[in-house]
FIRO-639455 format. One record per residue: residue number from 0; residue in one letter; chain; x negated, y, z negated of N, C-alpha, C in turn. Coordinates in steps of 0.2 Angstrom, whole numbers. Example, Ala and Ser with C-alpha at 12.3 -4.5 7.8 and 13.67 -1.06 7.14 Angstrom:
# residues 2
(site 0 "A" "A" (-66 -28 -39) (-62 -22 -39) (-66 -16 -39));
(site 1 "S" "A" (-64 -11 -35) (-68 -5 -36) (-64 0 -39));
# end
This chain:
# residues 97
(site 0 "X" "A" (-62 102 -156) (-59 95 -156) (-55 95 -149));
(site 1 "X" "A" (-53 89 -146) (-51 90 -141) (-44 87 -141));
(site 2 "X" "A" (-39 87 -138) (-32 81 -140) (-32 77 -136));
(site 3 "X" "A" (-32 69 -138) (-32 65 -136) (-25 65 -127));
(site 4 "X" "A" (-27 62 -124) (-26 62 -119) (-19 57 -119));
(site 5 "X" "A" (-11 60 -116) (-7 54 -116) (-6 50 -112));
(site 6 "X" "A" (-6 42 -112) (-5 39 -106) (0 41 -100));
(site 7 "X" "A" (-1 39 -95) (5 41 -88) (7 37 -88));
(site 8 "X" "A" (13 36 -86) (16 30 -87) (16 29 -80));
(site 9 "X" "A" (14 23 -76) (13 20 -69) (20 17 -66));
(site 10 "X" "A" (21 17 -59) (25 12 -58) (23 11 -47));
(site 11 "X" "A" (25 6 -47) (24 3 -40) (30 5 -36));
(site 12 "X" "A" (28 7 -30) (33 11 -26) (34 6 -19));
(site 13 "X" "A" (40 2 -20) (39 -2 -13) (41 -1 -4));
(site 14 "X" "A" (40 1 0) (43 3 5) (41 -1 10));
(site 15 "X" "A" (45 -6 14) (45 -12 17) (42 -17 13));
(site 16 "X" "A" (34 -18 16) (32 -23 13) (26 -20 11));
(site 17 "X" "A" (25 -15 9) (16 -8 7) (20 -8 0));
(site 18 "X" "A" (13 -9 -2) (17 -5 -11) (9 0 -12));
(site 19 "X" "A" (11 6 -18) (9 10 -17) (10 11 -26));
(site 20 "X" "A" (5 11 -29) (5 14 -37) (3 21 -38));
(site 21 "X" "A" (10 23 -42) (8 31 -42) (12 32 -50));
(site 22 "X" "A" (11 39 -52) (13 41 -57) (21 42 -57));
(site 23 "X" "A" (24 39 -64) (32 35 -61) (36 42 -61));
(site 24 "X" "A" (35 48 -64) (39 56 -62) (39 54 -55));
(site 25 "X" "A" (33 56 -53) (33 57 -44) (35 51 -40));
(site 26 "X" "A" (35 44 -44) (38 39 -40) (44 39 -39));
(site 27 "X" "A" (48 43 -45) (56 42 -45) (54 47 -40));
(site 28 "X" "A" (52 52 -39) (54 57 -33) (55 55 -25));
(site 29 "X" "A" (47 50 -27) (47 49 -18) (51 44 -16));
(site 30 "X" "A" (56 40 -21) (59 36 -21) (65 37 -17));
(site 31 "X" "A" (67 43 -21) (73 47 -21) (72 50 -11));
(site 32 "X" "A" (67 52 -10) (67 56 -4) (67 51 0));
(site 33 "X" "A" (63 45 -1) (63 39 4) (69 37 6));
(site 34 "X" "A" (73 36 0) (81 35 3) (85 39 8));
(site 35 "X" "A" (84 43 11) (88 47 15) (83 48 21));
(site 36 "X" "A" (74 47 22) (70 45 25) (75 40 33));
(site 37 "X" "A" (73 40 39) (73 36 45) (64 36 49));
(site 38 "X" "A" (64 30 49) (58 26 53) (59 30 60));
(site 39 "X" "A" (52 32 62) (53 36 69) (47 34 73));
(site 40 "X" "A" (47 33 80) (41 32 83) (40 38 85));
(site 41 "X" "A" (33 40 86) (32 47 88) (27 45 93));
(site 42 "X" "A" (28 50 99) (25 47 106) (22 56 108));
(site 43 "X" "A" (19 56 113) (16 63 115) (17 60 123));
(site 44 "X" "A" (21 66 122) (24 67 131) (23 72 134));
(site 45 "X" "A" (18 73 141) (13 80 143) (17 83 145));
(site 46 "X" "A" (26 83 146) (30 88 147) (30 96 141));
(site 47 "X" "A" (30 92 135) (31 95 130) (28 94 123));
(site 48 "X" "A" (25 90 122) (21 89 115) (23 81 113));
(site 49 "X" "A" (26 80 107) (28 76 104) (36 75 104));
(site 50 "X" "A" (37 67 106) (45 65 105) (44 62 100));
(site 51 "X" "A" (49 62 95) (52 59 89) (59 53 88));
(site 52 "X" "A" (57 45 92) (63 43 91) (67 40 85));
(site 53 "X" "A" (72 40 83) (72 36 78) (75 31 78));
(site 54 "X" "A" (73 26 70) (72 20 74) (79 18 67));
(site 55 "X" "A" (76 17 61) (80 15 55) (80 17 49));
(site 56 "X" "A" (84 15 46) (82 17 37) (78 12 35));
(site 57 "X" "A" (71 12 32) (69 7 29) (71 2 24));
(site 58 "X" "A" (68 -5 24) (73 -10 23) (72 -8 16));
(site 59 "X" "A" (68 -9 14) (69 -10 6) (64 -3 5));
(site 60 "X" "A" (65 0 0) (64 5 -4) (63 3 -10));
(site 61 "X" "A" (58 1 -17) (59 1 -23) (54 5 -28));
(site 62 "X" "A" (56 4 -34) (53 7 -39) (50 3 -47));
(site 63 "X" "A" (46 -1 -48) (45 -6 -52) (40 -1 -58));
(site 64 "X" "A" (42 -1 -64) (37 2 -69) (32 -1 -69));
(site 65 "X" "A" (25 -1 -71) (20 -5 -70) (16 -4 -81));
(site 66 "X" "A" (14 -12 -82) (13 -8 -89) (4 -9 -89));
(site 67 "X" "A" (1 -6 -93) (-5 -3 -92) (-11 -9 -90));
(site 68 "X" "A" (-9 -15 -93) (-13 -21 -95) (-12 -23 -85));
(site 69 "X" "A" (-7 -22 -84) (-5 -24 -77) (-10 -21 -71));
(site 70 "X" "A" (-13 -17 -73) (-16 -13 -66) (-26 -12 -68));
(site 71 "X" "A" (-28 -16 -62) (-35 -16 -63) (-38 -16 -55));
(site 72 "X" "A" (-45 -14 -57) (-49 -10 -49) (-50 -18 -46));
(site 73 "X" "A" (-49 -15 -40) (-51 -20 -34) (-59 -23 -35));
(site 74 "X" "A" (-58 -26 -33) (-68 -30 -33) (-69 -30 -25));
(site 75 "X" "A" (-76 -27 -26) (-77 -27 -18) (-78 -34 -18));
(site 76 "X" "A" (-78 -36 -11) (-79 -43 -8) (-87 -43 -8));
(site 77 "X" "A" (-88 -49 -12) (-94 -51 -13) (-99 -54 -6));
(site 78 "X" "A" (-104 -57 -4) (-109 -59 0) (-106 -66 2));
(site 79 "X" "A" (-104 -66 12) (-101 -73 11) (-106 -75 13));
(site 80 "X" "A" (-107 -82 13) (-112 -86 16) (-113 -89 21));
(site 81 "X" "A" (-117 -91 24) (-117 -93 31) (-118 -98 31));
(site 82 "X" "A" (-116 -104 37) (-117 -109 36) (-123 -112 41));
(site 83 "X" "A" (-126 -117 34) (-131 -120 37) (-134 -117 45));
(site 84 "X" "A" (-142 -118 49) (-142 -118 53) (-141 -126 56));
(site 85 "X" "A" (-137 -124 64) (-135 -132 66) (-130 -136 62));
(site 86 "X" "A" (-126 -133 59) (-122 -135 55) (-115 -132 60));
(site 87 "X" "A" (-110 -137 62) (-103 -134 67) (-99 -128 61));
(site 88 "X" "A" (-99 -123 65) (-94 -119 63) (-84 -120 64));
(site 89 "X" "A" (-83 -120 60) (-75 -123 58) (-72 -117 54));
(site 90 "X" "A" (-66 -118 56) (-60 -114 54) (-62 -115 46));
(site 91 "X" "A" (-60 -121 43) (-60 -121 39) (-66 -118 33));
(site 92 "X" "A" (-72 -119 36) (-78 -117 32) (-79 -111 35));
(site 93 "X" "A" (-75 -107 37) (-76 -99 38) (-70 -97 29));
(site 94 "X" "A" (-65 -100 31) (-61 -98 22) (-65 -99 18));
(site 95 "X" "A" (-67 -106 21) (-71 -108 10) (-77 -102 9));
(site 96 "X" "A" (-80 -99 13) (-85 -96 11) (-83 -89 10));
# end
């Protein structure tokens, strides 16, 4: 007999404007690390390898629990259409398709 399996409880991890769904243990973690985190640009300079500038704290840092009903798989993007042959190509009839 096998034992039933228990759910994980999910939550969305927000950092600027990227969110990132993970298991909410390790979300509080990375949450927590993030906070004391600064934004760097990293550049390679032929004198010595790699500089590291810093730049900020990231703005926004969150943590949102996610409930189970809340979370489903992506759909690929279906076959878009083309328009007619001889038919004007428009902004517009590029979104609608």
């Amino acid at each position: 007999m096998t034992a039933a399996r228990k759910p994980v409880t999910m939550c969305c991890v927000t950092l600027d404007f990227k969110h990132y769904l993970i298991p909410a243990d390790k979300g509080m973690k990375l949450v927590e690390l993030l906070q004391s985190a600064f934004e760097c640009e990293k550049t390679y300079e032929a004198r010595g390898g790699y500089a590291y500038e810093v730049r900020e704290q990231p703005e926004h840092v969150s943590l949102e629990i996610v409930r189970p009903g809340q979370i489903r798989q992506a759909r690929p993007p279906g076959p878009r259409a083309l328009p007619a042959p001889g038919a004007p190509v428009t902004l517009s009839s590029l979104k609608d398709s």
